[in-house]
N, CA, C and O of each residue as an XYZ file, in Angstrom:
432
protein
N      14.022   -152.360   -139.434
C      14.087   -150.919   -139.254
C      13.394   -150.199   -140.410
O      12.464   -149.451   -140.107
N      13.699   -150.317   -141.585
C      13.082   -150.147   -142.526
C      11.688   -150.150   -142.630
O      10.934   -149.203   -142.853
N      11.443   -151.303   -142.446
C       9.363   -151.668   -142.376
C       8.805   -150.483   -141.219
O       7.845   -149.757   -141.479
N       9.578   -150.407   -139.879
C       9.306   -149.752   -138.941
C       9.211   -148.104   -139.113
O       8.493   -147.359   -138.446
N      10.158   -147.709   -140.224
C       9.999   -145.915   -140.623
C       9.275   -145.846   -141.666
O       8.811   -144.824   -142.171
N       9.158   -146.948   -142.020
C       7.837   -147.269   -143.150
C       6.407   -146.999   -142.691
O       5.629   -146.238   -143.266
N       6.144   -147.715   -141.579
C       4.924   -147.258   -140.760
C       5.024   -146.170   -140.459
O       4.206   -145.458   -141.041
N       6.035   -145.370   -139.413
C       6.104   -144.179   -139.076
C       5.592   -142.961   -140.206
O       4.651   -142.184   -140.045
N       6.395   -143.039   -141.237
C       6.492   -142.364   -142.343
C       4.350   -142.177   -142.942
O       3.587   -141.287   -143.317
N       4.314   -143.703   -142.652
C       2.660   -143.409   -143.477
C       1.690   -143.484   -142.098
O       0.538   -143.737   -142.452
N       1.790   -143.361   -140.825
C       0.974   -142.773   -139.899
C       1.074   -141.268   -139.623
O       0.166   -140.506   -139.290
N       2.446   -140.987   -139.844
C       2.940   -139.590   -140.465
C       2.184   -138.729   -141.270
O       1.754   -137.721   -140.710
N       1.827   -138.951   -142.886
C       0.984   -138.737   -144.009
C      -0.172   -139.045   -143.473
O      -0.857   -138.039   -143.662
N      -0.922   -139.961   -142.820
C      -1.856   -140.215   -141.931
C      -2.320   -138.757   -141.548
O      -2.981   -137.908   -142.147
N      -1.671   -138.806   -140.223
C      -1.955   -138.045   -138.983
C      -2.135   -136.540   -139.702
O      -3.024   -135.740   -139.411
N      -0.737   -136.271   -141.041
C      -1.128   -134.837   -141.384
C      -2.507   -134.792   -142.361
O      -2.638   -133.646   -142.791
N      -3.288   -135.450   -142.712
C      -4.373   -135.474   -144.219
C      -6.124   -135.833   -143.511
O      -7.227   -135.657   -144.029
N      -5.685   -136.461   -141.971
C      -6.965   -136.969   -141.544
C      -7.498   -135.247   -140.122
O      -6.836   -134.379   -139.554
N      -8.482   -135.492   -140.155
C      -9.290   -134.731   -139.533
C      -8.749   -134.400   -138.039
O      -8.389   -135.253   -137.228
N      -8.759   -133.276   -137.874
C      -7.823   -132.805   -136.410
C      -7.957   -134.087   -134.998
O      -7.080   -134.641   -134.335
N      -9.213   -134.172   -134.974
C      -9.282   -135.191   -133.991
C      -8.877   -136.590   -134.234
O      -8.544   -137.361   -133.334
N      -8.919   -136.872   -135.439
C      -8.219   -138.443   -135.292
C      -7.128   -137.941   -135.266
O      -6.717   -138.287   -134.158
N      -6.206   -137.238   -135.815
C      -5.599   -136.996   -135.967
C      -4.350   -136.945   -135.082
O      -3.239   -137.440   -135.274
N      -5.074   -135.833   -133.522
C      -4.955   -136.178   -132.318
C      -4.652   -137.648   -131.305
O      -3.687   -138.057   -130.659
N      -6.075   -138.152   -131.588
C      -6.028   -139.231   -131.310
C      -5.032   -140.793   -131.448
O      -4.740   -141.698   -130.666
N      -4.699   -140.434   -133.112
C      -3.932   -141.120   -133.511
C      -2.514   -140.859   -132.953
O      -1.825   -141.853   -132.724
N      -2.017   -139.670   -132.717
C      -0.633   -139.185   -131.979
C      -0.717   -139.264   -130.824
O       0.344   -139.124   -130.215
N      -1.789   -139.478   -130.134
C      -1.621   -139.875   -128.785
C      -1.354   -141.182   -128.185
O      -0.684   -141.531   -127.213
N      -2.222   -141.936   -129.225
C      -2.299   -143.255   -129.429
C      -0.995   -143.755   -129.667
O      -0.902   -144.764   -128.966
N       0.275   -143.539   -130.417
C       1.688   -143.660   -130.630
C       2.388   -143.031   -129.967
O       3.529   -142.857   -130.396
N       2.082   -142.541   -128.903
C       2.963   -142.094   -127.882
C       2.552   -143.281   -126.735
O       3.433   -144.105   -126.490
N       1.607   -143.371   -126.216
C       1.229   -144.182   -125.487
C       1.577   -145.335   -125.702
O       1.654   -145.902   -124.612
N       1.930   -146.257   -126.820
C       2.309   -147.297   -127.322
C       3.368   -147.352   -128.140
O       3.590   -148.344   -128.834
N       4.120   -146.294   -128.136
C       5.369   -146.352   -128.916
C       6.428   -145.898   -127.781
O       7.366   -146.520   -127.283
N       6.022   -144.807   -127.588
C       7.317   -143.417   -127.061
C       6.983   -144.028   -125.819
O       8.077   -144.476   -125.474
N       6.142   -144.343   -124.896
C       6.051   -144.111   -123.881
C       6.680   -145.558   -123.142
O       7.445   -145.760   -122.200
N       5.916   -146.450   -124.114
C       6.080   -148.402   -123.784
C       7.674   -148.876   -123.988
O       8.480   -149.513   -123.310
N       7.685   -148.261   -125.203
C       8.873   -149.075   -125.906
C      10.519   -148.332   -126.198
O      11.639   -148.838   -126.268
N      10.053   -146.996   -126.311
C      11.200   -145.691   -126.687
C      11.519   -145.375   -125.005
O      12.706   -145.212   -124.721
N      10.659   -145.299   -124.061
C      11.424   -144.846   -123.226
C      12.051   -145.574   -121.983
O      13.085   -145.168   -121.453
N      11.493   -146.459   -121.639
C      12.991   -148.083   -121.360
C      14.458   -147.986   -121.957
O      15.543   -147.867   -121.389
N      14.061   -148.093   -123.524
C      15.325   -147.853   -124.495
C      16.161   -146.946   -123.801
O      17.193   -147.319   -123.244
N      15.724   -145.649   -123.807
C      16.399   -144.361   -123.686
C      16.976   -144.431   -122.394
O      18.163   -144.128   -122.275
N      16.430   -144.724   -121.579
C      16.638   -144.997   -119.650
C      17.587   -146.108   -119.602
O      18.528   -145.814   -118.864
N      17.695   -147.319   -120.133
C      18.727   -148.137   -119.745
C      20.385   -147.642   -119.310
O      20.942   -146.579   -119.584
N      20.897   -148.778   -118.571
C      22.039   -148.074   -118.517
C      23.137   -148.556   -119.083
O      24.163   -147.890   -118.946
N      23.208   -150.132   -120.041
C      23.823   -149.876   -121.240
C      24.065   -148.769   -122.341
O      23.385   -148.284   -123.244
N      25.190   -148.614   -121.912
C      25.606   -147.251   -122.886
C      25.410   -147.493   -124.638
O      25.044   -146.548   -125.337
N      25.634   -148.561   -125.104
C      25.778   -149.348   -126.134
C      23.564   -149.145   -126.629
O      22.991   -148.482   -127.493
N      23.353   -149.533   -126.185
C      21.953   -149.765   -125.895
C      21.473   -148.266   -126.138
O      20.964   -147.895   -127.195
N      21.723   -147.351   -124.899
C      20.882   -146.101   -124.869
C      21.125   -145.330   -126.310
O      20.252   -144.738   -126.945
N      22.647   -145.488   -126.710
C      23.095   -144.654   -127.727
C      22.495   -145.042   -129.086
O      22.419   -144.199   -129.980
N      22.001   -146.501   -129.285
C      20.883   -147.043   -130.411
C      20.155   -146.119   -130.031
O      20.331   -145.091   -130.685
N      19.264   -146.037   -129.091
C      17.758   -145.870   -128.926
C      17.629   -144.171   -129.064
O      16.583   -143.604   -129.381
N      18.641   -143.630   -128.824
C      19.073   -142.059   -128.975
C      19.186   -141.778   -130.464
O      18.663   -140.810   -131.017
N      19.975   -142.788   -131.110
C      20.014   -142.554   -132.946
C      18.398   -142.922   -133.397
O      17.951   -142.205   -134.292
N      17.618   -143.830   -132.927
C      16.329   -144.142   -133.406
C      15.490   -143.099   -132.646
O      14.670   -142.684   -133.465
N      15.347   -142.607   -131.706
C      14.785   -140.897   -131.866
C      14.986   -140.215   -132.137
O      14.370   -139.226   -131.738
N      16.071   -140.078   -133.103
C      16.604   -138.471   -133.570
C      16.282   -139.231   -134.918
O      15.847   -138.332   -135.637
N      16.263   -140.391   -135.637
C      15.600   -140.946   -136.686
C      13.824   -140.961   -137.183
O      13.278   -141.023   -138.285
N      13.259   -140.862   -135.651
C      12.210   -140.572   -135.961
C      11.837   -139.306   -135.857
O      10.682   -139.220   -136.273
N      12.392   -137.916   -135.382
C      12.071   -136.823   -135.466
C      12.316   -136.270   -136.355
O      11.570   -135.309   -136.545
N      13.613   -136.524   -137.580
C      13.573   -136.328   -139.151
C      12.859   -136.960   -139.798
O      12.651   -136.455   -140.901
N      12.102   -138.364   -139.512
C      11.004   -138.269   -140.097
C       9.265   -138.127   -139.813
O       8.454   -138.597   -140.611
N       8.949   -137.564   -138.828
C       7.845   -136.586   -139.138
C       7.884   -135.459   -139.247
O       8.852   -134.784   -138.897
N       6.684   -134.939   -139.834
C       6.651   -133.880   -140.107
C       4.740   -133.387   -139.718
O       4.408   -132.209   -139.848
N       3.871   -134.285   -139.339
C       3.264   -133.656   -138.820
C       2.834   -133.078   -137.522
O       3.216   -133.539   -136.446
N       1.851   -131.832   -137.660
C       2.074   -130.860   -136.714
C       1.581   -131.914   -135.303
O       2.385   -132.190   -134.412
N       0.383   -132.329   -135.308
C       0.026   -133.336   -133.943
C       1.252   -134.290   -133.373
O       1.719   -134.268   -132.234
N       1.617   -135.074   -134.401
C       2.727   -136.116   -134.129
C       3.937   -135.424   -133.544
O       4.481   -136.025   -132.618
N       4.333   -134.540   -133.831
C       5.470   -133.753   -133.361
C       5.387   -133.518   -132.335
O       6.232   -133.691   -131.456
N       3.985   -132.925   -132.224
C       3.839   -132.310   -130.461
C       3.790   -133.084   -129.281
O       3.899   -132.790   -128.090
N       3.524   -134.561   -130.130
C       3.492   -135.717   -129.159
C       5.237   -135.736   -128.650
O       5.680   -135.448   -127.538
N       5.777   -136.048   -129.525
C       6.985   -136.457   -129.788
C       7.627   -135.428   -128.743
O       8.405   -135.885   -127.905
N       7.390   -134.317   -128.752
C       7.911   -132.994   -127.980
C       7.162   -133.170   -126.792
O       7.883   -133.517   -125.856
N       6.299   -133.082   -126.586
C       5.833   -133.928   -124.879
C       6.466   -135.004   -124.949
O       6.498   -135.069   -123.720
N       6.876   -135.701   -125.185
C       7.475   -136.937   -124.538
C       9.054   -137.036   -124.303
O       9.830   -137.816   -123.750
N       9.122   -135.793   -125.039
C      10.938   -135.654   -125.027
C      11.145   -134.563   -123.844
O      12.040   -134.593   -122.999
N       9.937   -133.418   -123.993
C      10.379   -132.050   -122.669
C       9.706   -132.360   -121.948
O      10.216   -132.532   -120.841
N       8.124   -132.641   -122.066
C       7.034   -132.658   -120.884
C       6.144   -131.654   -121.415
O       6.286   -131.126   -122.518
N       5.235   -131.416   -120.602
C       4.080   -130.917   -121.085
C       3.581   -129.910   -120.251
O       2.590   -129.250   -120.565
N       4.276   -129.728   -119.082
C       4.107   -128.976   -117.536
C       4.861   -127.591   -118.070
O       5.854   -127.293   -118.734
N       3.794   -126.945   -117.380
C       4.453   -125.493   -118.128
C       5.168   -125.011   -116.620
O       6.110   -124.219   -116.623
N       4.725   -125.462   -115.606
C       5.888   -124.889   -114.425
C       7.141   -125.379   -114.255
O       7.604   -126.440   -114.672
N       7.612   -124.599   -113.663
C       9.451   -124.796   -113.865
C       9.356   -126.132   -113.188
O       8.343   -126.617   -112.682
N      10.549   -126.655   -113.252
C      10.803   -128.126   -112.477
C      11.480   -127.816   -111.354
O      12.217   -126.855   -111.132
N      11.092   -128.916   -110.515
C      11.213   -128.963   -109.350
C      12.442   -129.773   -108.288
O      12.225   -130.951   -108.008
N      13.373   -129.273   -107.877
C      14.680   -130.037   -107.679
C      13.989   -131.142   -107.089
O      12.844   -131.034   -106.650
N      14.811   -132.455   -107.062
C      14.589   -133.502   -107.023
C      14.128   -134.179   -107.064
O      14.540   -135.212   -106.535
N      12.609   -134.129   -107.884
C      11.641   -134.678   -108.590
C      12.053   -135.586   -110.025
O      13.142   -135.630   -110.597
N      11.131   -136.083   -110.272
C      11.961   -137.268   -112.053
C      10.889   -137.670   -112.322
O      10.703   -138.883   -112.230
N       9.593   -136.630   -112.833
C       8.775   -136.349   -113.251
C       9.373   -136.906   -115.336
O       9.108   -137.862   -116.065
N      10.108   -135.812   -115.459
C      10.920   -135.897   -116.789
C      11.993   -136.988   -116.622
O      12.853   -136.553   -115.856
N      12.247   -138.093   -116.990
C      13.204   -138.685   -116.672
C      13.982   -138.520   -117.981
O      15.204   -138.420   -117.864
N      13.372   -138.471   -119.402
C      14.222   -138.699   -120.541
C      15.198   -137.617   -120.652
O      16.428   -137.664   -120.645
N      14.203   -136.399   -120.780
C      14.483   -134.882   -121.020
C      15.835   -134.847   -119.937
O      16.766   -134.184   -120.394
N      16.041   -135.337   -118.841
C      17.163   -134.869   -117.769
C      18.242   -136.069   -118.477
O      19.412   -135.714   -118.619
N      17.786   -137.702   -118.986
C      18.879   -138.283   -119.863
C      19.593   -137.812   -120.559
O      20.809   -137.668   -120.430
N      18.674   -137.406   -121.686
C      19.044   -136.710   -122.807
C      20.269   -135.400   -122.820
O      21.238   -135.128   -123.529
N      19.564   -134.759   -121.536
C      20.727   -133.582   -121.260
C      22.142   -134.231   -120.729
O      23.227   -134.023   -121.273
N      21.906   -135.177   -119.395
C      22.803   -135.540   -118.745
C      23.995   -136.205   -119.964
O      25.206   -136.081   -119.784
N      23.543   -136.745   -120.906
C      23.963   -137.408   -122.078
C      24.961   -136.598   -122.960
O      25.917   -137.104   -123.546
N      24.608   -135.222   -122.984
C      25.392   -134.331   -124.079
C      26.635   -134.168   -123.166
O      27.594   -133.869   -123.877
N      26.905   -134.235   -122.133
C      27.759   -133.866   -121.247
C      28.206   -135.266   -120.311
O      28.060   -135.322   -119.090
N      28.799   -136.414   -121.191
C      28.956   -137.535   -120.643
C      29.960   -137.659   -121.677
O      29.844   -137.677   -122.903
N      31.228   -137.763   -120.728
C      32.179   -138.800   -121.429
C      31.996   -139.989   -122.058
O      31.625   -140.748   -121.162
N      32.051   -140.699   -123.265
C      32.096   -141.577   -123.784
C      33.048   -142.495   -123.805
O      34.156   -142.063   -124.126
N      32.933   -144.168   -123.450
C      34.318   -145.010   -123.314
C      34.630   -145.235   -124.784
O      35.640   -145.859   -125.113
C-alpha cells in the first residue's frame, strides 16, 4: 500500500509540473488503467468486507492528489462526465449510484 501511494503521490507531482497535455494524457492514462480496470470491480463487488476496503482506498487516493488534471479524472470516474440529467433505469454511472446507495445502507 505504501509503494502504491508512493507512485500515486509522484505521478501526482508529475501530472501537476509537466506540460498540460502530458499532463492530460497521463490522467487519462490512470484512469483507464487504474480507476477504470482495477478501482471499479473493487467498488462494484458485492462483498461488503471487500467494497468497504476499496471505498477507504478511494477516499485515500483523493486526499492524496492534488493535481488539477488528475482530480478531474478521478471526478469523472466517480460522477461521470455527461452533463444531462440521468436517465431512470439506465447504469451508465454504476459507481456514483454505489457510492450513494452505500451512505444509506445498513451495515452488519
Amino acid at each position: 500500500l505504501i509503494s502504491f501511494l508512493s507512485w500515486l503521490d509522484y505521478c501526482d507531482q508529475l501530472i501537476g509540473v509537466a506540460n498540460p497535455y502530458v499532463a492530460k494524457s497521463l490522467s487519462k492514462s490512470i484512469r483507464e488503467t487504474f480507476l477504470d480496470v482495477i478501482m471499479e470491480p473493487s467498488l462494484l463487488q458485492t462483498s461488503e468486507t471487500g467494497a468497504v476496503l476499496a471505498t477507504a482506498y478511494l477516499t485515500r487516493c483523493l486526499r492524496t492528489v492534488c493535481s488539477h488534471p488528475l482530480l478531474a479524472e478521478f471526478c469523472k470516474f466517480i460522477l461521470g462526465d455527461d452533463m444531462l440529467p440521468e436517465v431512470e433505469g439506465t447504469d451508465k454511472w454504476r459507481v456514483r449510484r454505489r457510492l450513494i446507495d452505500r451512505c444509506d445502507h445498513l451495515s452488519e
